[in-house]
C-alpha positions in Angstrom: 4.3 18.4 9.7 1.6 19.9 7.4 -1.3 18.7 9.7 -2.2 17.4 13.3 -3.0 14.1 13.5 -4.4 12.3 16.6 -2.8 10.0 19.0 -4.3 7.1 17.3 -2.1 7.5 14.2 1.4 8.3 15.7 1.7 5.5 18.2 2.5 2.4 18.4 6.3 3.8 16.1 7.5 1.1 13.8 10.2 -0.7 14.6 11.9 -0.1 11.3 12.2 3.4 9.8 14.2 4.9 7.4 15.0 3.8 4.1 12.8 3.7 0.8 9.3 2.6 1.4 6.6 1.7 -1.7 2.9 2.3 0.0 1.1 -0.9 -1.9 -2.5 -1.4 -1.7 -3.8 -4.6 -2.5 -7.1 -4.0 -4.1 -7.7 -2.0 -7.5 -3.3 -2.1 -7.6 -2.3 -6.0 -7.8 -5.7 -7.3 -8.4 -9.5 -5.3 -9.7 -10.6 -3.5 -6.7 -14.2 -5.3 -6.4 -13.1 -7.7 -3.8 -15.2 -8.9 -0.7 -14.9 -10.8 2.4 -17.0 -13.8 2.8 -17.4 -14.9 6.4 -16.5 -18.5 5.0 -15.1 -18.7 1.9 -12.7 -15.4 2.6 -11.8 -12.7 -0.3 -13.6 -12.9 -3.5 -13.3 -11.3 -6.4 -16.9 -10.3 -8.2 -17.7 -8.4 -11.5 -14.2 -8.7 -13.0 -14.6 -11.6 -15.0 -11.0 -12.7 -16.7 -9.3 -11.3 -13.3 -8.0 -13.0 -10.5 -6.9 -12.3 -7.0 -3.4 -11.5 -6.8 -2.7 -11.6 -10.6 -0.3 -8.3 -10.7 2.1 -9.4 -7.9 4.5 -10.6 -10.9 4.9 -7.5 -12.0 5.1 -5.6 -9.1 7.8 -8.4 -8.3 9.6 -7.2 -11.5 9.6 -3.7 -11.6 10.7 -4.0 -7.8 13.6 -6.2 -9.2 16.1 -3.0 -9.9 15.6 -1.7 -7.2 16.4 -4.2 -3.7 16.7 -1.1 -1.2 13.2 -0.6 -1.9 10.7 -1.7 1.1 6.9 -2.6 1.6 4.6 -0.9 3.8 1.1 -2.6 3.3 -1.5 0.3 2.9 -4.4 -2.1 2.4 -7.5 -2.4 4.7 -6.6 -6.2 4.5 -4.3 -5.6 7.4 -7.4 -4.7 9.5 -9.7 -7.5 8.0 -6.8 -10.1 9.4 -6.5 -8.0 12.6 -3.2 -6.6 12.6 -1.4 -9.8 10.7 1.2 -8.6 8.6 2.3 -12.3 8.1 -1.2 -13.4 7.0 -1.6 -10.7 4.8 1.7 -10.8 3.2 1.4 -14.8 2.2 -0.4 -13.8 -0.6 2.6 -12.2 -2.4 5.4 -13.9 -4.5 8.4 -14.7 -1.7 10.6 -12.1 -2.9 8.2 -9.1 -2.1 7.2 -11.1 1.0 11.3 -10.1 2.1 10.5 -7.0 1.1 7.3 -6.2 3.6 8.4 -4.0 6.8 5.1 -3.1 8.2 1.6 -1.7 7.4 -0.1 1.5 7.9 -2.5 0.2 10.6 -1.2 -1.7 13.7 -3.7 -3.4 16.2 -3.1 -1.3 18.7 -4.5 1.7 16.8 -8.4 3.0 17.2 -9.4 0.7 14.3 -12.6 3.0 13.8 -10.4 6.5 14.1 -7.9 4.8 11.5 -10.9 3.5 9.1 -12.7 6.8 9.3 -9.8 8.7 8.0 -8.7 9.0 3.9 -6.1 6.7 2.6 -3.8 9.5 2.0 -4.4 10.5 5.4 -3.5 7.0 6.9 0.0 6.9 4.7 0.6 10.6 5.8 0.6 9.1 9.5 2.6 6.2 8.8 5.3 8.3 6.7 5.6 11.0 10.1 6.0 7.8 12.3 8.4 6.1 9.9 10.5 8.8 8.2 11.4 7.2 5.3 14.5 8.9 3.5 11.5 8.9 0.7 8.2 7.2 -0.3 5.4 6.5 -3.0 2.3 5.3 -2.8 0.7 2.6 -4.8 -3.1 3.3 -4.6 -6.4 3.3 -6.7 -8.2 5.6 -4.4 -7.0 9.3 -5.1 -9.9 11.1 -3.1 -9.0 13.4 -0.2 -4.8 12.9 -0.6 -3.4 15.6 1.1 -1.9 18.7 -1.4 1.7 18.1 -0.2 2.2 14.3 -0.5 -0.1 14.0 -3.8 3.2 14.0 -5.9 3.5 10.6 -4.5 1.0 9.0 -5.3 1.5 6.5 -8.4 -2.8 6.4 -8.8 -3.8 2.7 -10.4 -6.7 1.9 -12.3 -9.0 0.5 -10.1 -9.6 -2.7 -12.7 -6.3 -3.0 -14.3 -4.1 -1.8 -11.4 -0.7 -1.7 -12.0 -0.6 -3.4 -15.1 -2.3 -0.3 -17.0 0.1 1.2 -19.6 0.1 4.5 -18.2 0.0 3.5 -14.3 3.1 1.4 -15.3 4.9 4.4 -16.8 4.3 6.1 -14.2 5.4 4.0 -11.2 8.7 3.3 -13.6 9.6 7.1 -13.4 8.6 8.0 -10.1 10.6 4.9 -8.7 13.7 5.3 -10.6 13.8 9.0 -9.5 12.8 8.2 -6.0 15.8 5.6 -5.7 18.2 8.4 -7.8 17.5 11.1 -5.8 
């Protein structure tokens, strides 16, 4: 391990480990990242106009399709905004990537501040020690502070377009067909 990370990060371990795991964020990956939580009305989606909430999970669906060994771990702060819910969070994607969702980076039982305080590629990092995947990427908009020796996994969206940029695309399509090749 290339750094020490608290307590807070390595327990509860998941109950599945192993295998191929795709890190997916939700915001700026399958939809623009400019989405808020209304006490009432729940996640909206402001200053994107001609986006919608969701509107990439189609093709994530798709360029998941080659490849069934591959599994979800949910990397998105929606996980702590639904306290812990996997199943809640996960509803919002098409059923065949719902099959495909193993876990999230943040469990309730974690220090939700320690967890929230810490970079995105920190909170992966943790999750990737406690699961062991036989290998991993990372679907994420927000590049800042990844650690040097897991930034080669990082597939980095735009933060509007998400996955459906050209380039972003490209990219995921490489790094998944060498991931599930190696």
């Amino acid at each position: 391990m290339h750094t020490q990370l608290s307590a807070a990060y390595l327990l509860p371990p998941p109950r599945r480990r192993g295998g191929l795991v795709l890190y997916v964020d939700f915001d700026g990956v399958v939809q623009p990242e400019s989405v808020y939580f209304y006490p009432r009305l729940g996640p909206v989606l402001v200053n994107a106009p001609g986006h919608e909430l969701f509107e990439h999970v189609w093709l994530l669906e798709q360029e998941l399709a080659p490849y069934p060994d591959v599994q979800i771990v949910l990397s998105t702060s929606w996980v702590r905004r639904y306290h812990g819910s996997i199943a809640r969070v996960s509803r919002r994607l098409t059923p065949s990537l719902q099959e495909r969702v193993i876990g999230a980076t943040f469990h309730s039982r974690m220090d939700e501040r320690e967890f929230a305080a810490a970079p995105r590629g920190v909170q992966i990092w943790a999750d990737v020690v406690r699961r062991k995947p036989l290998d991993w990427l990372a679907l994420d908009d927000d590049g800042a502070q990844w650690p040097a020796w897991c930034r080669d996994k990082l597939v980095q969206t735009d933060e509007i377009l998400g996955i459906s940029a050209p380039e972003v695309l490209e990219e995921l399509r490489t790094k998944l067909t060498a991931m599930v090749h190696r």
